[in-house]
Every structure is written in C-alpha cells, then in structure tokens.
N, C-alpha and C positions, 0 to 999 in steps of 0.2 A: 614734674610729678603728674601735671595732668596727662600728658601724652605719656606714660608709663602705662597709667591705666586703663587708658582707653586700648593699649596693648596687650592688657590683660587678658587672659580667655575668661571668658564669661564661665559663671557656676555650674550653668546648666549644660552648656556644652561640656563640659571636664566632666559630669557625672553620666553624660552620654555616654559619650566616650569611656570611662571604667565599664559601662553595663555592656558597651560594644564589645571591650576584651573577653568584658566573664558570657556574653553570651557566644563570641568563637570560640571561646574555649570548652564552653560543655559539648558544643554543635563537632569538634574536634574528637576532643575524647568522648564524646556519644561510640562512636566506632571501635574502640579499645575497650568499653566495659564490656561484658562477662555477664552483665545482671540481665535477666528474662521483662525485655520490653513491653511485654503485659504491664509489669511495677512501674514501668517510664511512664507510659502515655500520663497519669494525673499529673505527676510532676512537672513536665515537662508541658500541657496544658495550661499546669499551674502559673509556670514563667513567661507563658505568653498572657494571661492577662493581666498579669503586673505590669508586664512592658507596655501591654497595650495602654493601661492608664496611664504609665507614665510617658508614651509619646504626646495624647493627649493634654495632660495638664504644662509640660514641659514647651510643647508648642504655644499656648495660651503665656505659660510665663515668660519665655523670650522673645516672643514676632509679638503678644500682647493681643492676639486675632484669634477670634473663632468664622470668620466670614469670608476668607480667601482661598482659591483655588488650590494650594497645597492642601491643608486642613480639611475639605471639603473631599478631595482626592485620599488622602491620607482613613477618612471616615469611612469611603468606598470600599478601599482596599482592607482595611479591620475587618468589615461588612461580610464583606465575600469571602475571604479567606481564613477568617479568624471566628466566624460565628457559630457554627459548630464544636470548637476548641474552646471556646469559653462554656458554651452550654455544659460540656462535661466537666468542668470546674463542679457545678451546681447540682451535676448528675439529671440535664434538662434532656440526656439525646436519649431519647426511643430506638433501644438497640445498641448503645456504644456510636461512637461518632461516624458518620456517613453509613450508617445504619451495619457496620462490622463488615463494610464491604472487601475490606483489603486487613492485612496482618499489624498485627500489631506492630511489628517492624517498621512497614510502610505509614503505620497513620507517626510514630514517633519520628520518623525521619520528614515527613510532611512538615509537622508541628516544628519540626527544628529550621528549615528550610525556610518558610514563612516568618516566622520570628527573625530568624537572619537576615532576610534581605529587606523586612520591616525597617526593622533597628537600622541598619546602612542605608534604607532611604529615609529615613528620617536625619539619619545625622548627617546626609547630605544637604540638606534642607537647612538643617540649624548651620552649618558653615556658610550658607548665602544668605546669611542676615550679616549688614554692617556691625561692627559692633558699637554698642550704644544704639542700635537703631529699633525702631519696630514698626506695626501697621496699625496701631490700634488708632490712631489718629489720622493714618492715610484714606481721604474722600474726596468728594467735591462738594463743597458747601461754600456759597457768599463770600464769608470771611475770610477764607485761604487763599482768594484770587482767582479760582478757576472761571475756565472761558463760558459763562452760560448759556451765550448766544453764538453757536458755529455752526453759519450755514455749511461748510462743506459736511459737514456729519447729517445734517439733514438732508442735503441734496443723495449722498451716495444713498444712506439709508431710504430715500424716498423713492431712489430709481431704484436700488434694489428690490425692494416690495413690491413696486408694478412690475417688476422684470419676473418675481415668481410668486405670484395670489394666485395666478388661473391655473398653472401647473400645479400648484397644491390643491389647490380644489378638486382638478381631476383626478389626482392620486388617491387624497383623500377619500373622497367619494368613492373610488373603484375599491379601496380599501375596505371601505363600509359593508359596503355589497358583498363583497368576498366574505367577508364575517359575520357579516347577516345572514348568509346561505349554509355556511360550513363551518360557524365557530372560529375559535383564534389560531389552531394550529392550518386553516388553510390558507394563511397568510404565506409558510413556508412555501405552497405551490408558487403562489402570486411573485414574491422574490424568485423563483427560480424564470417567471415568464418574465419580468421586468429586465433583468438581464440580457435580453435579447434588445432590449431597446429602452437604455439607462436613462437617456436624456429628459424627459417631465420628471423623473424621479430627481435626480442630481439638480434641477433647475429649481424642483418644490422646495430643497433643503434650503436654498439660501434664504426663506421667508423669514425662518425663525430671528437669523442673523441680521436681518434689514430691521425688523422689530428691536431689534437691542440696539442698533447701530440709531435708530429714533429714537426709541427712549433714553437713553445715555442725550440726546441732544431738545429733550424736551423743559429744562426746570421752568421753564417760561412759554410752554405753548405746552397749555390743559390737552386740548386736540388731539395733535400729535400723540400724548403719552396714552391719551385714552384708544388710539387706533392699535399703538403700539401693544399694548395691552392684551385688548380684545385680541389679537391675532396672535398673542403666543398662548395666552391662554385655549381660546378656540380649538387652536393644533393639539395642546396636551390635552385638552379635554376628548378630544375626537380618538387618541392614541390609547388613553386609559381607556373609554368604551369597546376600544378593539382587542383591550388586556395587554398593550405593548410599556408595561410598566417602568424601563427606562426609557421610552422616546417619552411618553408621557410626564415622566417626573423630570427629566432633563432640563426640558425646557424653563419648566415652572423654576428651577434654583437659577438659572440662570437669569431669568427675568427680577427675582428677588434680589439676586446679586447686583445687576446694574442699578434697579431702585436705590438699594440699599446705599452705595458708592456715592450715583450719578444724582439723585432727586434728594431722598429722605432716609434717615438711618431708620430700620426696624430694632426697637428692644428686643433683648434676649427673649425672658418669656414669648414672646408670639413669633421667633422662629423658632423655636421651639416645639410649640404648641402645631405650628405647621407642620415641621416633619415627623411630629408623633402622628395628626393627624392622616399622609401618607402612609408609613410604616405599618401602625396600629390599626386601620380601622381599611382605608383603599384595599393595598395592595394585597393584604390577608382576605380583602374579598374577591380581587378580581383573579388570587391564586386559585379560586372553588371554582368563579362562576365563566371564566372566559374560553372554557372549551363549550359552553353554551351558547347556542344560534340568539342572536339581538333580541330577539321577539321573546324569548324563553326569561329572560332576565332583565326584563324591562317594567313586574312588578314591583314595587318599593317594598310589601310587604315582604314580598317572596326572598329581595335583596338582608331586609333587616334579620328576617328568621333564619338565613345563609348565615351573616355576621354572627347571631347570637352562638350559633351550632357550635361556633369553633373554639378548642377547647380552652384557649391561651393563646389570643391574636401573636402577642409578642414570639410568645415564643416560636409558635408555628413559622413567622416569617421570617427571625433571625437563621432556623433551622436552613429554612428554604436557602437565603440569600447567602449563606454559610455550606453548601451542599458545593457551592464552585471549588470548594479544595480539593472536588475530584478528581480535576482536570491536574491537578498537584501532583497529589497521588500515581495518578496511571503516568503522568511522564518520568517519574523517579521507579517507575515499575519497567518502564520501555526504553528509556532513552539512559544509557547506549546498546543496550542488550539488544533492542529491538534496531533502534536505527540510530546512528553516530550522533555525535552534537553538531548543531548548524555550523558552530565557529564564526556570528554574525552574520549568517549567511540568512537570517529571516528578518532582520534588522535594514539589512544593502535594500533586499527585495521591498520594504516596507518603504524608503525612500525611493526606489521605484517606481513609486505609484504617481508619482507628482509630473512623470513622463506622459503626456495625454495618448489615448491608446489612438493614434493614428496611422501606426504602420504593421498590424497585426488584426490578424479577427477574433483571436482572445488573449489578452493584455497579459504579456510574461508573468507578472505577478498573480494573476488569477490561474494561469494556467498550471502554475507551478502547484497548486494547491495550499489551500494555506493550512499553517500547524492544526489548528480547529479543524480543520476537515480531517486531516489524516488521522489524530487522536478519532472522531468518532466513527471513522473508517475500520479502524482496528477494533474498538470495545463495541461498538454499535450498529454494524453493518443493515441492521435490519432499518435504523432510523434514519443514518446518513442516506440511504437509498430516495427515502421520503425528505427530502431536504433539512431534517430534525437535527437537532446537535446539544452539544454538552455546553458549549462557550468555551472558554479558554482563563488564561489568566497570565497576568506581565511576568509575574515570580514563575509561573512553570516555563515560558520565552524565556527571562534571563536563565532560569537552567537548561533548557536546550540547547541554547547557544555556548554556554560556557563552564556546564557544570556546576557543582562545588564552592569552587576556587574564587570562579569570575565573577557569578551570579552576583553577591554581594557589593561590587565594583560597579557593577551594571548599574545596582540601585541608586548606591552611591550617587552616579553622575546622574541618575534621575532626578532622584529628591531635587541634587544641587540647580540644576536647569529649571524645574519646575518652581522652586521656591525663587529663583531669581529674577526669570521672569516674569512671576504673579508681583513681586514686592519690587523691584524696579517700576512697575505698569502701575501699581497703585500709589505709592512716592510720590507718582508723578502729577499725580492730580488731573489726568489727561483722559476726559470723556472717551474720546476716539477710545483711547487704549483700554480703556473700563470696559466699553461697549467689546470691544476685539477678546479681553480676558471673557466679558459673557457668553460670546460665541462658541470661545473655545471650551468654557465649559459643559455649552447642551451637547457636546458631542462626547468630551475627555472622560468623562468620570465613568465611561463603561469601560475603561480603557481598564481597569480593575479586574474585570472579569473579560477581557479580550485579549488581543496581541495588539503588535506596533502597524500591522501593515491596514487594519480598518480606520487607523486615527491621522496617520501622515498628509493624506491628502485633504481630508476636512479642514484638519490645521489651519493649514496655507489657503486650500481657496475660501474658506467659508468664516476666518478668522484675518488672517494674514493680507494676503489682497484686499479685501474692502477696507483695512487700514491702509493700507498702500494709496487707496484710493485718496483717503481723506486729504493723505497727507500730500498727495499730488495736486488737488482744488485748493487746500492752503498756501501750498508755494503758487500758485499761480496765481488767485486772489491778491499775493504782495508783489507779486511782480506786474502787475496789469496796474495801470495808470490809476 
C-alpha cells in the first residue's frame, strides 16, 4: 500500500494538468472563434491572473518553498510578462495594455501565448519534484550535518575575489564617471566601447560569485561573511546609483539566498518587507531620476519629493516591468511574416558562446546578431543606432524558434531543468552548490526579459567552474596524505 501511494500523482500536479488542457484548449480554439477580440482581451487577462495565483500558491503547496531559484524565476517572468495583463483585470493601464500599441488581435494572442508557455513551465517544474519530496526544509544548519568548515570553498572563493576586486573597481569607477557626466542612458555608449576590449569587464563579474562562494563558507568565520557582504552589497549599491536596476537588485537576492540557505533563515515578513522595499519605493525612483547627471539627484530632499510626485509607486513600476510583453507582441506580429522561425537555431548559437572567442575578431555568436537586436532594428531603428533596446523575453525565443506548437514544449523542459537542478542542489545540503545556485541567480532572473545566448556562458564560467573548482580541492584534500 505504501508504495501504491507514493505512485500516486500528487493533487496538485493532476489539477495542473486539467488547467494545462483547458488552457490549450481555449489557446486552440482562440483561432476558430468568430467573436471580435476587443470582448477577449478581459477574459482572457482574466485567465491569466487566476493561473497566475494558482502557479504561485500550487508551487508553495507542493515544493513547500517560496525561496528557491524556480520560484524566484517563476516571479520574474509573472513580473515582466504578466504585469500589465493583470493591471487591466483592475482597469490600472493608462490607455489599455502597452498603452493600445498593437490590435487587439495581437495583445489576445500575446496574453494567450504567455499563459501558455507559463502554465507548461510551470508544470515542468512540478514534474521535477520527487514525489513525496519538497524544499521547505532543504538548508544548511548544525543539526542536518552540513560541512561548516570547507576550506576548499574558501580558498576558491578567496582566490576568486583577489583575482577580480581591482577589475571591478576600474569598471566600477569608469561606470560612475560615465553617469556622472551624461546620466544612465550613456552607459549604452560605454557597453558599445567595452566590447572592444571585454576582458576587466568579464574578469569584474566574477567578484559578485567569489562573494557568494564565501559567504556560503562562512557560518564560523564572522570575517569572512562580513567581506563577503560588504562587496556584494557595495557592487549593488554602486549599480542602483547608476539606475542598472537589475545588476543592482540581482545581486542583493542572490546574496539573501545563500544567507538564507548557507548561514541563517530569514522569516517571511522581512523578505518581504525587502522586496516591497525594492519594487515600491527604489526602483519607482530610480525609473524618474536616473536619466539625471549624479550631482542633479544627489539631494535627499529633492529624491523624497521625486518619490512623493508619483502617482501609485506600485502600480507605476508593475506597469513599467510589465511593458516587456512588447517584445511578445511584435514577435507574433513579425515572425514568420517578417523573418521564418529559428528552428533552435538561437538556442545552438546561445551554447555557442561557451567556445572562447579565440579564433575570430567577432565571436560567430555576436556577429550573428542577437534576436534583441534585430527586434529593435525593425520597430526602433532610431534607438538601436544609439546602442538603446527593448530587451527581449524566453517566451518570444521559445516562439521564434518553434512557434505555436513547440514553444510550450520548450517551456516544459525549462521549468523541468530549472526546478531539478535548484531542488537536487538544495536536498543536498552542499554549501559549494548553494553558493553556485547563488551565482547563478545574480545573473538568471533577467533571463525573464532576455534570450538564452546572454545566460549560457555566465552559467558555466561564473556558476559552474568555480564549483568545478571546489570540488577538484576536495578530491585532492582526500587524496593527499
């Protein structure tokens, strides 16, 4: 009897699953009604914030986590693609959703598309949970045995950070300068000159990661965790003054995440209270003030009475972070009319990248152009010129590549990779790997509003390798006399 049950499909997966039918099914017959799309879009809005709460709560009921890479990913992509589609549930959009920029054709088939490949990576995700298992209790703390003293995690972590403090400092810095002269958007120049000569750039990133890769190894060296600290914080704090509101925020969850895991749980309330903090009060500010020179918005005064002006922080910044469904939109407007489906062909190139550019003077994968360029190449010629862009998004990639049909399939084996990886890694109770899910988070969660070929290579070197590392000084630690 017992192994019957544990054979059982779990509740929540089987009610997935039915919502998975009845939503291909209307995404299906969407095409075959007859009724004027105008009538759709609330409806159809409407089903997506149902499903949105119930990915939400359905995750919390069967993984038992609001604190893991899935989940955190999962809130991303709601964020960006879904934020606007809920707002006109409420009747919150100023003009109808992405301000009536496209037909109402195109925003109901957006909304259906989104919801679709939602729903199929989610229910990816719920299939890479064992059953009977969850993470609500996967940490490192005392009692469950984990390793709290591993020097190899410190050594890599410690050589990492002296290998890139001074590289970040000079990026940093020249970053500063850049935005102190000409505001936030002349960063975009700075990225088109750094290009020419990657390497302080690509060497500063691994600071964030050597920081996590410490703190994950500090429960017993104060020290340590306080260096650790100070230098992820420092970098997001330096990133938000420049208005880069995800390198900025990135970091900080991911340094709460290894705390959280590797040191000390935070209660709900106060992560909570953090990311309203962000959402509500930061980034609604630094959306007004960061096309402003450093000097111009460096009164406190001048910052509070900015904050006070806006009309509904919330909603102003769900709009904003909700405005990525553009990128949705115009590829179901273009693609194939405009230019055929990849057929994996932006997915191959995105593994691509992990080839070091040594035998070319610009690396097949950049020269190819990536989807985000070419989207704001067509709608935006005047910006793309200026190095400006729209962003992108996974869901308009898996429909480029595959349509319809596959997109959904795509997701699928998303969610399932992403949720099996994060909950194997944290099962495990293995600092190394806590610290390595951290990593890969300061980079992943833009992956929401991006494509595959900006996240491959961070993955692997900035995630993947410095585990590699650890676990080459452990084997050798047991093998040395």
């Amino acid at each position: 009897m017992a192994s019957a049950s544990r054979r059982a499909m779990p509740p929540v997966l089987l009610v997935h699953l039915l919502f998975a039918v009845l939503v291909s099914s209307l995404s299906a017959f969407y095409f075959r009604w007859n009724a004027d799309p105008s009538e759709l879009v609330i409806p159809c809005a409407a089903l997506t914030l149902s499903m949105s709460a119930w990915w939400v709560w359905s995750w919390r009921k069967r993984a038992g986590s609001s604190f893991d890479p899935y989940f955190l990913f999962l809130l991303a992509a709601v964020a960006f693609n879904c934020g606007q589609i809920v707002l006109e549930v409420f009747g919150l959009n100023r003009g109808g959703i992405l301000r009536s920029m496209f037909s109402d054709e195109t925003i109901c088939e957006s909304i259906l598309l989104i919801t679709l490949c939602l729903h199929f990576l989610h229910l990816g995700a719920l299939l890479a949970i064992p059953s009977g298992d969850a993470l609500a209790d996967a940490g490192t703390t005392p009692e469950n045995g984990v390793l709290l003293d591993d020097p190899a995690l410190k050594k890599v972590g410690m050589a990492l950070w002296a290998f890139s403090i001074i590289p970040a400092f000079f990026v940093l810095k020249r970053s500063l300068a850049v935005v102190g002269s000409g505001g936030y958007f002349s960063l975009y120049q700075q990225q088109l000159d750094v290009r020419l000569n990657p390497a302080p750039m690509l060497l500063s990133l691994f600071l964030v990661p050597a920081s996590l890769f410490l703190l994950a190894a500090s429960k017993n060296a104060p020290r340590i965790r306080l260096l650790a600290v100070v230098s992820v914080v420092g970098i997001s704090f330096v990133n938000l003054v420049m208005g880069q509101r995800g390198a900025g925020a990135m970091p900080l969850i991911a340094l709460a995440f290894v705390q959280h895991h590797c040191i000390r749980r935070f209660k709900t309330p106060y992560l909570l209270a953090g990311g309203a903090l962000l959402a509500l009060v930061v980034f609604p500010l630094l959306a007004v003030v960061r096309n402003q020179k450093l000097a111009d918005r460096s009164d406190p005064a001048m910052l509070m009475q900015t904050l006070t002006s806006i009309e509904n922080p919330a909603v102003a910044q769900i709009s904003e972070m909700g405005a990525s469904m553009v990128t949705v939109s115009y590829t179901l407007e273009l693609v194939p009319r405009m230019r055929a489906f990849e057929r994996g062909t932006s997915y191959a190139f995105a593994l691509f990248t992990l080839v070091p550019n040594l035998f070319w003077d610009i690396h097949p994968t950049k020269a190819r152009r990536s989807l985000e360029e070419w989207l704001v190449l067509m709608v935006d010629p005047w910006s793309a010129k200026r190095g400006g862009g729209l962003g992108f998004s996974f869901i308009a990639e898996a429909y480029f590549n595959f349509g319809w049909l596959g997109a959904p399939l795509a997701m699928l084996a998303l969610g399932y990779l992403l949720s099996f990886m994060s909950g194997r890694s944290l099962r495990s109770r293995d600092p190394a790997k806590i610290a390595a899910l951290g990593a890969f988070l300061s980079f992943f969660l833009m992956y929401a509003r991006g494509e595959s070929s900006g996240f491959v290579r961070p993955l692997i070197w900035y995630a993947a390798i410095p585990y590699v590392m650890v676990r080459w000084l452990r084997r050798r630690s047991k093998e040395t006399p």
